[in-house]
ZAMIBA-489664 format. One record per residue: x, y, z of N, C-alpha, C in turn. Coordinates in steps of 0.2 Angstrom, whole numbers, padded with zeros to 4 digits, always signed. Each point is the difference from the previous one (the first is absolute). Layout:
XYZXYZXYZ
...
***
This chain:
+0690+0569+0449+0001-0007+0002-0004-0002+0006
+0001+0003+0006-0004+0000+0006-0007+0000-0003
-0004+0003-0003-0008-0002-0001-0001-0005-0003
+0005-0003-0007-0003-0005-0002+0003-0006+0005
+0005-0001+0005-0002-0004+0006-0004-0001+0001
-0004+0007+0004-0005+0000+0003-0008-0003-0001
+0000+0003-0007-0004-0002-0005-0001-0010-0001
+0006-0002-0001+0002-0008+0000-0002-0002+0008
+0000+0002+0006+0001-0002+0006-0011-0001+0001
-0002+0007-0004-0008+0001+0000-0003-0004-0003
+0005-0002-0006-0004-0006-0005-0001-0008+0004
+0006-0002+0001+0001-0006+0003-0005+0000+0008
+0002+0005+0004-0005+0001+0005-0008-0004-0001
-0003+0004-0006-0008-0001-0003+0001-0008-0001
+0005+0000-0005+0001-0007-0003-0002-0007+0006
+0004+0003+0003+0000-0004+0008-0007+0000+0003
-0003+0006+0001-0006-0002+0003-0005-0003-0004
+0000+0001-0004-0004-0004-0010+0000-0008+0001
+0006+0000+0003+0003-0006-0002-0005-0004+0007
+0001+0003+0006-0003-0003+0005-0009-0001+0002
-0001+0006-0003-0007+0000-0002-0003-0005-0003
+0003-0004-0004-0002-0004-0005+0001-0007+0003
+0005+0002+0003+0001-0008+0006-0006-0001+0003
-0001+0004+0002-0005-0002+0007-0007+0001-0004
-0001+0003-0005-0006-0002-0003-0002-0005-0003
+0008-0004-0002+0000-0008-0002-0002-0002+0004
+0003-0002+0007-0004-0003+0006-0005+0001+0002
-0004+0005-0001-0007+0000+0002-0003-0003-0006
+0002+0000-0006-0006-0003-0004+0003-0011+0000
+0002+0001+0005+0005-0007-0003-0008-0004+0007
+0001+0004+0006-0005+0000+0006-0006+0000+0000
-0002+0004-0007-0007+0000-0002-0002-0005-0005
+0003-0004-0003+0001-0004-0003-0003-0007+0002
+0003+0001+0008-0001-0009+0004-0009+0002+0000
-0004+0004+0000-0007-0001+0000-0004-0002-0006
+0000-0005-0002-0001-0001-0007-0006+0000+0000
-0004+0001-0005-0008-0004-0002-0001-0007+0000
-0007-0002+0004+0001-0007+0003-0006-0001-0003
-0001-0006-0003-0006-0004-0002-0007+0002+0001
-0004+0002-0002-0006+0004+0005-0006-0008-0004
-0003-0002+0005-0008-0006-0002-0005+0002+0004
-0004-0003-0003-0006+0005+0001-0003-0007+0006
-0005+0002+0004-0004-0006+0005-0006-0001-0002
+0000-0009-0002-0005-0001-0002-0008+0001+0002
+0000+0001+0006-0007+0002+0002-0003+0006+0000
+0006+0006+0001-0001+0010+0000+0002+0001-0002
+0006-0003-0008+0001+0004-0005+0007+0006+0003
+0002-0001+0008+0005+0007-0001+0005-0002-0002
+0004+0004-0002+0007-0001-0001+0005+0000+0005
+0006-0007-0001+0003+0003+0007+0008-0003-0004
+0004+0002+0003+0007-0005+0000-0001-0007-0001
+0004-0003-0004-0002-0008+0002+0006-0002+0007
+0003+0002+0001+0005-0002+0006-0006+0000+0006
-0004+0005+0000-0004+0002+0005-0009-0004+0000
+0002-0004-0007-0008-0005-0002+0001-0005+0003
-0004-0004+0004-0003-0006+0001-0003-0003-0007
+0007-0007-0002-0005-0003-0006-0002-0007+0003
-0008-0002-0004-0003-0003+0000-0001-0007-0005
-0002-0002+0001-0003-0006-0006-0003+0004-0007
-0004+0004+0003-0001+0005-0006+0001+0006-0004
+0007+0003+0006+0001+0006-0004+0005+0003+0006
-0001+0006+0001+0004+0004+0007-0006+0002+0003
+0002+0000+0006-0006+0006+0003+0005+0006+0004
-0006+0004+0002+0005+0004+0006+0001-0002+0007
-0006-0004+0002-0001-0002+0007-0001-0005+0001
-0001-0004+0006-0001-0007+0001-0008-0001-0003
-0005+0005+0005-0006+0000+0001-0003+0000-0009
+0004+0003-0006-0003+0000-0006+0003-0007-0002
+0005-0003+0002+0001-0003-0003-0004-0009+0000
+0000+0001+0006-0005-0005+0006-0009+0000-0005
-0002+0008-0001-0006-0002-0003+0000+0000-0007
+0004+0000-0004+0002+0000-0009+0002-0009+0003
+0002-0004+0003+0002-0005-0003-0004-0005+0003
-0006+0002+0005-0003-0005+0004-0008-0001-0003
***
């Protein structure tokens, strides 16, 4: 009777750590989550690609910097 206790006390033990394991694996994927893929446009004078958060847009498109933007629209 003592072993299958024991045996029950080992199960639930593991069960417990399984259980907690998976918590915190949820929260790390919940934290990698907030970094989404963001819009990516290309700039009209050099073609790079960047963020549109991080584009200067223009009259005629994005650009990436003041200076391309200044000689694409002038």
């Amino acid at each position: 009777m003592k072993y299958l206790l024991l045996l029950a006390l080992i199960g639930l033990v593991i069960w417990w750590l399984k259980m907690q394991r998976r918590d915190r694996n949820n929260t790390q994927d919940d934290a990698s989550q907030t970094n989404k893929a963001q819009h990516m446009v290309r700039c009209g004078h050099c073609d790079l690609h960047l963020p549109q958060s991080d584009a200067l847009e223009g009259s005629l498109g994005f650009y990436c910097s003041t200076a391309h933007r200044d000689a694409k629209e002038s």
